[in-house]
Phi, psi and omega in degrees: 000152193278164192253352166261031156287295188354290192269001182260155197087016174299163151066266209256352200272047185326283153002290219258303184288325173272343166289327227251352154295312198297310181291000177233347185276115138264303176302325152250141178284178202296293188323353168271355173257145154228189188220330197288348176273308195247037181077322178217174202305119202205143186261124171318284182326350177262342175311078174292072188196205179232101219230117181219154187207133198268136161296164167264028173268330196250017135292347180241330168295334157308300187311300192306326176308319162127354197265125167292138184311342150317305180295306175284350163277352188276349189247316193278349176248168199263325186264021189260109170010154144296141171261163182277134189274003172267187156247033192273152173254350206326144174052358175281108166279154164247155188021036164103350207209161197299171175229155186261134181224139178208130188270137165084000195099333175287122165272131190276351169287140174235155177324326189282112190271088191239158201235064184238354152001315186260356205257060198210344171211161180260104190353336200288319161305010248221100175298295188185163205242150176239147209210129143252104168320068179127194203278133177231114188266030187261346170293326200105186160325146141076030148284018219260325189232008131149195186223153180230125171236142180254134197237125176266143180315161169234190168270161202246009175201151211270132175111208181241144193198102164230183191213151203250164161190135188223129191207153186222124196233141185196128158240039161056053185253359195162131185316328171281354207273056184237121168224125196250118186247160167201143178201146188231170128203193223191119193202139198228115160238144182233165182308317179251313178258132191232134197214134170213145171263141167185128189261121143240155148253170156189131147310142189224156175249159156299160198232139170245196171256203180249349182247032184047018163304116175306092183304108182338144150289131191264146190239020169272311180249014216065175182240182186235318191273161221012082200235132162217148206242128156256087192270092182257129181243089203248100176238166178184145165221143164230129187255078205277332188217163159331303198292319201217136210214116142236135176227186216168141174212137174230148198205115185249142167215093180248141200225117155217164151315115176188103177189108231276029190234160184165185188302102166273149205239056172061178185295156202001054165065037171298328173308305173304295170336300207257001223038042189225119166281024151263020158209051170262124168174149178295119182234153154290149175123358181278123186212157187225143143269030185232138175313138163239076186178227203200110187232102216216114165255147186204147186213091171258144162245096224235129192247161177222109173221138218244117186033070179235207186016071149078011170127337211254135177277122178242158189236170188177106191225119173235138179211147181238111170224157167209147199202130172246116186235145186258112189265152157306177201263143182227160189273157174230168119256125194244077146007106182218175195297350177226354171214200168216154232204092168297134191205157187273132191242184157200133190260150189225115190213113211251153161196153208231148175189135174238058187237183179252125184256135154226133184217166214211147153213146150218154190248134158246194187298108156072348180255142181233118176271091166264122149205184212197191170228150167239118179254145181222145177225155170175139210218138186227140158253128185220125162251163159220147206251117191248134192255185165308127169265352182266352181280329203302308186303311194280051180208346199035061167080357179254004160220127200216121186241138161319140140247308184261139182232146174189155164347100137312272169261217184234156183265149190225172183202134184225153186225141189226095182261142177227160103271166169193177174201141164233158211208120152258142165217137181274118179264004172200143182317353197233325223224107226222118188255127200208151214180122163197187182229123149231152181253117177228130178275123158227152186215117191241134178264147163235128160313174175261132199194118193259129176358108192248055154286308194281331172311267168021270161300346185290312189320306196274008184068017145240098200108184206221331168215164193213139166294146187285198187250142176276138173252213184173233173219173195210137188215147176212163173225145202227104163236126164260134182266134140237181183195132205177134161259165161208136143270150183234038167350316174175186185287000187244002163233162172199179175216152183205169179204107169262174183216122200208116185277134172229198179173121192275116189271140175289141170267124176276004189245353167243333148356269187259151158133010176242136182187162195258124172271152204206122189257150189223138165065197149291328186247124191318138137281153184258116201253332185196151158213191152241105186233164189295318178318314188278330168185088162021093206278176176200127179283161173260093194279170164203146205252131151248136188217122166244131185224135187205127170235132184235163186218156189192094161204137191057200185296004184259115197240121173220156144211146183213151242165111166263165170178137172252129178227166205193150155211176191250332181213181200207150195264103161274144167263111163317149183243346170284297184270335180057015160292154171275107174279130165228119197256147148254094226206126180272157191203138185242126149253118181233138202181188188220104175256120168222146179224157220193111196227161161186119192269144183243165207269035172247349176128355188273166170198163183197169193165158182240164176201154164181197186211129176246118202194123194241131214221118186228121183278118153325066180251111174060029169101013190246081193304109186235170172273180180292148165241166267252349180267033141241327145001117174224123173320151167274137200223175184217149181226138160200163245167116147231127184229190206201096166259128203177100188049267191226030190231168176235135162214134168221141195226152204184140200207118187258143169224119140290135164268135187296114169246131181216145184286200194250008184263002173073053140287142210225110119287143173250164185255187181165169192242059199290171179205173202216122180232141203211096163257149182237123145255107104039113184216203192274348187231034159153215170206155182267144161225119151255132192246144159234110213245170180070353202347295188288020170042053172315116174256122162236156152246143203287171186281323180301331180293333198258350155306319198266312137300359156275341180273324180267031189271356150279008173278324176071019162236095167279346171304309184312308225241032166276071184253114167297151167291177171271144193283195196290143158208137176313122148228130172223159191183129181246147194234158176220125177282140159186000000 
């Protein structure tokens, strides 16, 4: 590849690498290049890591089938979770520990840790997504279990070009049991200039089970069903000379509800009231005046220039995003001066965010030198809305109008300065030394912010004022390492061994702003809290060591991975308060992730992929397991398909393996599977997906996570969500 090629598309720009890879790469295919290990453009074989990377055939064969991108990354990466069928990623870990996702180079993780990452694009948009495995200190925060970059389409041929798609998911269970997508777009290239639009919708219906059961909603983290989505995606680049790029993209997404049917939580809210989940069930009638859903704009503008200031390439990326998420109505109890009150709350958790990237690389004879700046802004709101308690109780819970608008959390505002530098060197024609540093400052302000249990009651008139909890600034520093060989047997096997730190930065909107109160009088006193002055906030490092080898000759594609991860203290959740805890207490993840594929020349191919993994806490000197709402099963993926003329067939079978803590909590395991044929004509193609085929009764792993986390609540019946029984996807695609 030419060397003012080299650099385009670093680091964040999916837009710039992926036109100017397709145009330049012939001999090889694209999945040999990535931006997601160094930042910048690298041929997997130059990679000391575990590196994987889904195409857009096998993201639109999926997708067309009928599988949501939660689901389909838990089958196409080896180290990634099964996902949740809801609209939460909460808790799907990679090698056991969170992962960082970014579309485009931008990260969709916030200081605020909410777990909607994926609740962020539609597949349609989707060129192709690159996945690093295990803890990455070259990122920054929230990498400890690896990074996903969503790379968006761009146009793939000279001219005007777009694509149509209509598609319908049904698993005939129930009159509402439908869901209808539609998506276009429009993409125009020239010699210097490239531009594409592209819309999806999509209608969501009710979800059944495998026993034609209606599946409860879930009403921790929201839900999908009768869910409606829209994604506009607008990318353009100029290209003015070999030197010099900017291209820019804006992107509106909104996933919110909409449809009146949900949980009912019995005549005056007696399910909740007595504990008994037999006066549990989905009724029509529901309405909120508060958004339910995911509202979310993001906008970059990205320059590129190739051997200029003395030889060196530079990148330079400003992104902007703001995002409004909406939660369901959830049950309480409220504390008044002579009784306690059940009443329906919802939370609103707004974050705003901006920032700047610029990184420089140049190569001499075997060294290549990247380094750069990361600058971050960011600012978070959590109101929460307390509804009528009297339509709430005679609605069971189904009709809920604001009385009260109030406080949730503190509001925070954060500043994030990184440098960093990385370094390769060939110390032998085979033999590759790879090696960096980055320092990162972060400073988080917290407002002063009073208790909002207590808001609450002031609200409902028991007391009349309450002392805040106070906040103040809080600053911490982050330096992370890495270090790592590859030998290169040749371009089609290599072997490798690292060393590599990542770190989970504290959230302070769950951190601080809870404390225990005392009424004197009319007014709450503040008796303890957790406030910034008295404790800090602090990050969490992890330490990682991976030793791995892959291979890619002829039809035979393999990678295996061992890897040890260590941190010195763990992030826990209060089951009362839902506050964040950091214990200290040490935690190991150690496990083997692999995937093993082979295509034969009549068109069949077949293969396995999966993650074997054991995740343990350090209590006193006592090695115990992790308990199972952090916890990540170990899962096997396997697969056969049939490419033959104009017609595709695959068939894929996920097996969860059964895990259990040291409190004797149980995921059990099971197995679904999935068959997915495409045929091919002259005027577009047909996909049909049967996703469950054997109609499989489960319970998802996010549902039996979620009665252990909500497990003061005494009802494991609410959070009792079955996967979806077998279901129907057809769908048609058009090309031009």
């Amino acid at each position: 590849m030419k060397k003012h090629y080299a650099f385009i598309g670093l680091l964040a720009s999916g837009l710039i690498f992926s036109q100017t890879v397709k145009d330049t790469v012939t001999s090889k295919g694209i999945e040999d290049v990535v931006i997601v290990a160094s930042r910048k453009p690298t041929k997997i074989s130059e990679i000391p890591g575990t590196v994987w990377v889904v195409q857009k055939e096998k993201i639109q064969e999926q997708a067309k089938s009928g599988v949501p991108i939660k689901e389909m990354l838990s089958i196409l990466i080896p180290s990634m979770d099964i996902g949740p069928q809801g609209r939460t990623n909460y808790g799907q870990n990679m090698r056991g520990r969170s992962a960082l996702v970014m579309i485009d180079g931008v990260s969709l993780n916030s200081i605020r840790a909410i777990s909607r990452q994926l609740d962020a694009i539609d597949p349609f948009n989707i060129e192709r997504i690159e996945v690093l495995s295990g803890a990455s200190s070259i990122y920054g925060g929230n990498a400890t279990g690896g990074i996903i970059n969503i790379i968006t389409k761009a146009p793939s041929k000279k001219g005007i070009s777009g694509e149509t798609e209509l598609g319908i998911r049904t698993g005939f269970m129930g009159k509402d049991d439908h869901d209808f997508r539609a998506a276009q777009s429009i993409a125009g290239k020239g010699e210097k200039f490239f531009g594409r639009l592209g819309i999806a919708y999509q209608q969501n219906g009710g979800v059944y089970g495998a026993d034609h059961k209606q599946l409860f909603t879930d009403i921790t983290q929201t839900d999908l069903q009768y869910n409606q989505s829209i994604d506009v995606l607008a990318t353009g680049g100029y290209q003015f000379n070999n030197k010099h790029k900017i291209t820019a993209s804006l992107q509106y997404y909104n996933s919110k509800f909409n449809g009146d049917r949900s949980l009912y939580l019995g005549e005056n809210l007696g399910a909740f009231i007595k504990k008994d989940g037999n006066l549990l069930e989905m009724r029509d009638g529901f309405s909120s005046d508060k958004n339910v859903g995911t509202e979310r704009y993001m906008g970059t503008v990205a320059y590129t220039g190739n051997n200029i200031l003395g030889g060196q390439d530079l990148y330079v990326q400003f992104a902007t995003r703001a995002e409004k998420l909406g939660f369901y109505p959830f049950p309480g109890t409220l504390k008044l001066e002579k009784t306690a009150i059940p009443y329906m709350s919802s939370s609103q958790q707004d974050t705003y965010y901006s920032g700047l990237k610029a990184l420089l690389s140049k190569s001499w004879r075997g060294l290549n030198v990247t380094y750069g700046v990361d600058v971050d802004f960011e600012k978070f709101e959590g109101t929460q809305s307390v509804y009528d308690v009297t339509k709430t109780m005679s609605s069971g819970g189904l009709i809920n109008e604001t009385k009260y608008s109030l406080g949730r959390y503190p509001t925070n505002r954060s500043q994030s300065y990184a440098g960093y530098v990385q370094a390769k060197y060939n110390i032998l024609p085979k033999l590759q030394v790879n090696g960096g540093v980055r320092y990162q400052n972060i400073k988080v302000k917290v407002d002063d912010f009073v208790g909002s249990e207590q808001q609450t009651q002031i609200a409902a008139g028991y007391g009349k004022s309450a002392s805040a909890i106070p906040g103040g600034e809080s600053s911490y520093n982050v330096t992370l390492a890495n270090a790592g060989l590859l030998y290169k047997f040749n371009e089609h096997h290599q072997v490798w061994g690292t060393y590599s730190q990542g770190v989970s930065l504290a959230d302070p909107a769950k951190y601080y702003g809870i404390g225990t109160y005392k009424l004197n009088g009319a007014h709450w006193d503040v008796v303890s809290s957790v406030n910034v002055k008295d404790q800090p906030l602090q990050a969490i490092k992890t330490n990682q060591f991976e030793a791995g080898y892959r291979i890619n000759k002829g039809g035979l594609r393999a990678q295996i991975a061992g890897f040890l991860s260590n941190s010195d203290k763990t992030v826990a959740v209060d089951r009362k308060t839902f506050q964040i805890l950091v214990n200290d207490l040490k935690l190991r993840n150690m496990g083997i992730e692999a995937e093993i594929s082979y295509s034969m020349n009549n068109g069949v191919y077949f293969g396995a992929s999966g993650l074997l993994i054991k995740s343990e806490v350090d209590n006193k000197g006592e090695w115990q397991k992790q308990e199972i709402y952090n916890a990540s099963p170990s899962k096997l993926v396997t697969y056969i398909g049939y490419n033959v003329k104009n017609w595709s067939f695959r068939f894929q079978s996920l097996q969860n393996f059964k895990q259990q803590d040291e409190l004797k909590n149980v995921i059990e395991g099971y197995n679904t599977s999935d068959l997915m044929v495409g045929y091919r004509f002259q005027f577009g193609k047909f996909n049909l997906g049967i996703q469950n085929l054997f109609n499989t009764d489960y319970q998802t792993i996010w549902s039996k996570r979620s009665q252990v986390l909500y497990s003061s609540y005494g009802m494991p019946a609410l959070f009792n969500y079955k996967g979806r029984g077998r279901t129907f996807n057809l769908s048609y695609t058009f090309d031009f």
